[in-house]
Structure formats: structure tokens, C-alpha cells
C-alpha positions as a Markdown table, in Angstrom:
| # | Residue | x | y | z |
|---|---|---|---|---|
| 1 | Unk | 70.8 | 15.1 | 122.9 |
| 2 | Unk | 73.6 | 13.0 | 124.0 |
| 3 | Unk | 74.1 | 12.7 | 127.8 |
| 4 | Unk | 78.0 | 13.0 | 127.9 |
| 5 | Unk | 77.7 | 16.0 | 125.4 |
| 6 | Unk | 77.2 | 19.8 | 126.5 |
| 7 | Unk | 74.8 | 21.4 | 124.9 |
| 8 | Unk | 74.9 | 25.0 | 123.9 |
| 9 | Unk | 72.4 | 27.4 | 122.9 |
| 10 | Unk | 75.1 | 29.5 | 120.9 |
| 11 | Unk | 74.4 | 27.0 | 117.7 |
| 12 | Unk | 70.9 | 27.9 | 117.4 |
| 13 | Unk | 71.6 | 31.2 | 116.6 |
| 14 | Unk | 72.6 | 33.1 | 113.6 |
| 15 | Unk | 73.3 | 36.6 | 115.7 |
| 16 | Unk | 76.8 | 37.4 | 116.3 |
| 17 | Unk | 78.5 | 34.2 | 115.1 |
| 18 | Unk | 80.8 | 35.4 | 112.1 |
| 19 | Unk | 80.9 | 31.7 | 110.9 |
| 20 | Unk | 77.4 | 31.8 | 109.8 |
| 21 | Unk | 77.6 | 34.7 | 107.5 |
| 22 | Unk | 78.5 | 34.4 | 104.3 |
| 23 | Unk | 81.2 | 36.1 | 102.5 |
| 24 | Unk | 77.9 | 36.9 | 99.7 |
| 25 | Unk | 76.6 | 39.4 | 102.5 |
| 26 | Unk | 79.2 | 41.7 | 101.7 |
| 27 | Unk | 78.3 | 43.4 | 98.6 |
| 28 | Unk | 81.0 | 45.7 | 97.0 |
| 29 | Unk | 79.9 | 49.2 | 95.7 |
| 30 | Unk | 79.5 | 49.6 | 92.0 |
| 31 | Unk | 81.6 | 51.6 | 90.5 |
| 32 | Unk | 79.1 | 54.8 | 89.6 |
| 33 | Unk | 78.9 | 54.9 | 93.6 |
| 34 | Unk | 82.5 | 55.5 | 93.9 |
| 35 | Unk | 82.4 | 57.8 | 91.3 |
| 36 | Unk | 79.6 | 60.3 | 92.6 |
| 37 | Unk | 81.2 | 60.0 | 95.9 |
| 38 | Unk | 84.4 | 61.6 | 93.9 |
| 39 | Unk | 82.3 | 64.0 | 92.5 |
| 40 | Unk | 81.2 | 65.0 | 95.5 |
| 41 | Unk | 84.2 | 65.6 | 96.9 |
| 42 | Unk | 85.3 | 67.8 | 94.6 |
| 43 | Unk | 82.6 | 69.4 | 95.2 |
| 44 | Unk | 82.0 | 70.3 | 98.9 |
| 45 | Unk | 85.4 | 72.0 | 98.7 |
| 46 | Unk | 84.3 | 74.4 | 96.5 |
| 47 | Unk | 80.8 | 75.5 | 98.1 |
| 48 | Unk | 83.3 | 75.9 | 101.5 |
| 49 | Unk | 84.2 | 78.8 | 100.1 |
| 50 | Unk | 81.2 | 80.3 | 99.0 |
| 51 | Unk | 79.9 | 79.6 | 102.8 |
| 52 | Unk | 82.8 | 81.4 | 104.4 |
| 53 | Unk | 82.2 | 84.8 | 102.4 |
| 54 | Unk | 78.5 | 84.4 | 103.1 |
| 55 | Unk | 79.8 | 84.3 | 106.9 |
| 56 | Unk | 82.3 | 87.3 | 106.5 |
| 57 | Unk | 79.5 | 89.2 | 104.8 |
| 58 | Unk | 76.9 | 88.6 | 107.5 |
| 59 | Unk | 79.6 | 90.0 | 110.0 |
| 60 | Unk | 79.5 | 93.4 | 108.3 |
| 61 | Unk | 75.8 | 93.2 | 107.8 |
| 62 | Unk | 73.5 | 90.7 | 108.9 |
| 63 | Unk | 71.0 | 91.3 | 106.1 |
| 64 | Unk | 73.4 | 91.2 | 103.4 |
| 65 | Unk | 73.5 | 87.2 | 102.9 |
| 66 | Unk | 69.2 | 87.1 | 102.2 |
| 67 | Unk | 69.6 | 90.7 | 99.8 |
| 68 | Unk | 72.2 | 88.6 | 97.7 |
| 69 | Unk | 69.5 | 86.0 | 96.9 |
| 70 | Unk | 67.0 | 88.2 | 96.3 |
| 71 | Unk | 65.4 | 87.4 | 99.7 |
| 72 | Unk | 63.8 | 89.7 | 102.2 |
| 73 | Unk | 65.9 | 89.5 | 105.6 |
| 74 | Unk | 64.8 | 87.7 | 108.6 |
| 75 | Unk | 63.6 | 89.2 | 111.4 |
| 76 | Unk | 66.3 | 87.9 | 113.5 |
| 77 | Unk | 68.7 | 89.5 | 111.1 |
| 78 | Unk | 67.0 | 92.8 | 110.6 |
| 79 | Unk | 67.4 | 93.0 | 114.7 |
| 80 | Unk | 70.6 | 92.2 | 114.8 |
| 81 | Unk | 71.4 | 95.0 | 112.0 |
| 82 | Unk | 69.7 | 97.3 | 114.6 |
| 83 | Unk | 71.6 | 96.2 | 117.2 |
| 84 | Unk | 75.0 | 96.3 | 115.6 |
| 85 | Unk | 74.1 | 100.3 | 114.4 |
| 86 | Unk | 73.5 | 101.5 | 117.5 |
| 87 | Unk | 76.9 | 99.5 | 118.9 |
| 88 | Unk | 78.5 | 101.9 | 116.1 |
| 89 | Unk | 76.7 | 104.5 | 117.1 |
| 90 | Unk | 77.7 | 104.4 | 121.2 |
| 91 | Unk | 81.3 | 103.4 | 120.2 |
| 92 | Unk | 81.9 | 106.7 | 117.9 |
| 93 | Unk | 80.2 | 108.9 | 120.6 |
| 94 | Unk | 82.3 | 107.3 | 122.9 |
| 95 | Unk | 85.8 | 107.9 | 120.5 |
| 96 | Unk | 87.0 | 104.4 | 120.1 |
| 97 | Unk | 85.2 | 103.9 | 116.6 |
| 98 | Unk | 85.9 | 106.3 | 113.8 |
């Protein structure tokens, strides 16, 4: 090291210094990428809409979603069932359901 030179560490490392990276490091995406992620796009849209009817449907009744699919309910939603009967129930006794 010269003696009328400073001397900094900085050069000995490759970490955070953009000029020693290579443009080679960044790769482009081939082209069937691009195209599955299109594919996917188009997709997700769709199976939106099959999530939101499954969500109106559990509203009316909790169990319905699993019956669809030829599942047995959860407990969780066999309890909330319960519970959303005997709301009914108390709201018709009461006269503000019909």
C-alpha cells in the first residue's frame, strides 16, 4: 500500500457495489413463464366468483358450503347452524322476524 494513498476496505467487497455485478446476473424470464402467469390470471378471476357464492351460501347456512362437496360439516359449522336457528327462533317469538 502506497503511503500517500487512502486505502478503503469498500474494494474488497463484492456486497452492495452495483459496479461489480454483472449485467449476466439478470436473467430475463422465458417466455412459457410469462405465459402461465397469463394463464393464471385469467384464471383467479374466475374462481373469485365461485368463492363469493360459497360465502353468500355459508351466510344462509353454515353447513351448506361442505354438503356441496360431498363433505360432512365441521363442527364449528354445525354450531354455528345451531346458533343461527335459535337467533331465528328468539327473533320470530319476539315479532321482528317473520
Amino acid at each position: 500500500m502506497a503511503p500517500n494513498k487512502a486505502y478503503h476496505g469498500a474494494g474488497q467487497s463484492s456486497v452492495g457495489h452495483a459496479a461489480f455485478y454483472e449485467a449476466g446476473d439478470q436473467r430475463n424470464e422465458p417466455q412459457s413463464v410469462i405465459n402461465e402467469r397469463e394463464r393464471y390470471k385469467e384464471g383467479v378471476s374466475d374462481r373469485g366468483n365461485a368463492v363469493n357464492e360459497e360465502a353468500e351460501l355459508s351466510k344462509s347456512d353454515p353447513t351448506k358450503p361442505a354438503q356441496m362437496h360431498g363433505n360432512k360439516p365441521s363442527k364449528g359449522a354445525e354450531i354455528d347452524r345451531e346458533l343461527q336457528l335459535e337467533d331465528e327462533q328468539r327473533l320470530r317469538e319476539k315479532g321482528i322476524k317473520e
